[in-house]
C-alpha positions in Angstrom: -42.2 -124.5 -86.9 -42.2 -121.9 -90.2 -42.2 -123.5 -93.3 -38.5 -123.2 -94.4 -37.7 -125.5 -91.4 -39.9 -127.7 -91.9 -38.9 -131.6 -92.2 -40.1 -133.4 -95.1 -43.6 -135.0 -95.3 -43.6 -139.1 -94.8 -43.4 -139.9 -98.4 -43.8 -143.7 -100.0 -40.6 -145.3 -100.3 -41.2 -145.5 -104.3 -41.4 -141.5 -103.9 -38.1 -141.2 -101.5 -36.3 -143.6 -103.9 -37.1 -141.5 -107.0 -36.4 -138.0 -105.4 -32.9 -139.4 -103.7 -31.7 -140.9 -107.0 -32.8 -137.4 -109.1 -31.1 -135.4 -106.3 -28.0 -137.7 -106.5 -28.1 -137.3 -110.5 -28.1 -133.3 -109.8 -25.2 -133.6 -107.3 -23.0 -135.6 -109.9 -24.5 -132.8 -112.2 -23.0 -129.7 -110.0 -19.8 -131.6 -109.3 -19.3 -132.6 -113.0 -19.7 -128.8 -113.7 -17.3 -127.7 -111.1 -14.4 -130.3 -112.4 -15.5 -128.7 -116.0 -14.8 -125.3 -114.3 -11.5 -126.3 -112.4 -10.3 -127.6 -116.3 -10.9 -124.4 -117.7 -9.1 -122.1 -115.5 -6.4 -125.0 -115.2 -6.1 -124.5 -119.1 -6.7 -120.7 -118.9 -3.6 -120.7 -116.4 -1.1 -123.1 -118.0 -2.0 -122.3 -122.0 -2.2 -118.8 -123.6 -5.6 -119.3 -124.4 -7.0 -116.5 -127.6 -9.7 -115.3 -125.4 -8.3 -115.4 -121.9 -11.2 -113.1 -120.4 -13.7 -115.4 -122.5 -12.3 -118.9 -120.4 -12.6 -117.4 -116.9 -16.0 -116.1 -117.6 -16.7 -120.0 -118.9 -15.2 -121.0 -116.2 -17.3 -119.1 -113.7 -20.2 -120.0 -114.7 -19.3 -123.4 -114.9 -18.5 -123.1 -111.6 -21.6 -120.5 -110.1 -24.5 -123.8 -112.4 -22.4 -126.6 -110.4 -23.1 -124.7 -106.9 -26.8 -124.2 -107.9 -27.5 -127.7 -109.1 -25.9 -129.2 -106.3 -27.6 -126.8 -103.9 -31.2 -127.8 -105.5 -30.7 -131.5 -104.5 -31.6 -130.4 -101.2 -34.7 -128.5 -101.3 -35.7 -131.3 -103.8 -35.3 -133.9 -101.0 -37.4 -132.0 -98.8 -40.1 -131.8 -101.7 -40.1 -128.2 -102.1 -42.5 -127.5 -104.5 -40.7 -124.3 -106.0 -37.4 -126.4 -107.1 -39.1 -128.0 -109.8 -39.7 -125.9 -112.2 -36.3 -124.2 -112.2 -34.7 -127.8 -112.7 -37.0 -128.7 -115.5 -35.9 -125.6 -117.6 -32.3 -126.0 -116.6 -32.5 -129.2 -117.9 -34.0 -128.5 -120.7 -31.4 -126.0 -122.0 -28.4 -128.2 -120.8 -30.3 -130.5 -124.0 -29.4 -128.1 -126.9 -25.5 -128.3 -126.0 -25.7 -132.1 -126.1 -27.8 -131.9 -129.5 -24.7 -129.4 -130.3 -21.9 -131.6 -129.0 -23.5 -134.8 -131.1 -23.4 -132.8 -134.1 -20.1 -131.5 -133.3 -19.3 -135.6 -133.1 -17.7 -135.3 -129.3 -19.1 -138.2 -128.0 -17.4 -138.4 -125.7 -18.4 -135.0 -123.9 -22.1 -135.4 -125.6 -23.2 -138.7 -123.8 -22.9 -137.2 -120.3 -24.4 -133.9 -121.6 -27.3 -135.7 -122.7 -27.7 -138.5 -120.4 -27.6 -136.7 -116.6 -30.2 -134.1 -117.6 -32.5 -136.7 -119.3 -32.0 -139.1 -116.3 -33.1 -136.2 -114.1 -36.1 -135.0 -115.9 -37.3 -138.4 -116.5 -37.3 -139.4 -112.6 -39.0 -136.0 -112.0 -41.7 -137.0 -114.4 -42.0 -140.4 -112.4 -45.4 -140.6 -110.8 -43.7 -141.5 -107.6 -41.5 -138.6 -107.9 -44.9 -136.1 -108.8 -47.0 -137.8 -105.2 -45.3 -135.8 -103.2 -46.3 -132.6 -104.5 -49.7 -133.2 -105.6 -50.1 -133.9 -102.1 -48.8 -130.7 -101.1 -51.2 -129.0 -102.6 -49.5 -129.0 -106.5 -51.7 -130.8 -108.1 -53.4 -131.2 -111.4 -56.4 -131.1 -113.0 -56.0 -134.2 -114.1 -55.5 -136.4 -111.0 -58.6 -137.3 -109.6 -59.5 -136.2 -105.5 
């Protein structure tokens, strides 16, 4: 069996539940972003918008994060090691617009914002959620053998 196929490891069902409920966050993530998207060329379509060009290049990347977030759930279930680290940074600019929208006072659009990427970092930071790759050969210096 090569590597890419391989099924998941047997993880602790603490581990499972953390990993299924980030990947879950992530796929509300990528579908939140692809409503976001469907919005924008809804109102790039129906309005006369100043920068029409502008809206469907929001609009597809809207659409091209949503696909990628949602995609990453998977390999994140399967405790790919490499999917990590790309969802940590992606998180961690999704912040700034949040911090943006607060001070923009649109709570409305700044509590989601700030709430799905913080829910997702902070069950990747779990120590259930960090077993399964230290025992894959990811781990730290600071976890004793």
């Amino acid at each position: 069996m090569s590597p890419n196929t391989a099924a998941a490891p047997r993880l602790p069902s603490s581990s499972r539940l953390a990993l299924r409920a980030a990947a879950a966050v992530l796929l509300l993530e990528g579908l939140a972003l692809l409503v976001v998207s469907a919005l924008l060329l809804d109102l790039g379509a129906t309005r006369q918008p100043e920068n029409r060009v502008g809206l469907l290049l929001q609009a597809l990347l809207a659409a091209v994060a949503g696909v990628l977030l949602a995609l990453s759930s998977r390999p994140l279930l399967r405790c790919r090691a490499w999917v990590r680290s790309p969802l940590v940074v992606v998180q961690l600019l999704i912040l700034p617009v949040g911090v943006g929208l607060v001070q923009a006072q649109v709570w409305w659009a700044a509590a989601p914002v700030l709430a799905l990427p913080l829910a997702v970092l902070v069950l990747l930071a779990t120590p259930p959620a960090r077993v399964p790759f230290q025992e894959l050969g990811g781990s730290s210096a600071a976890s004793p053998r």
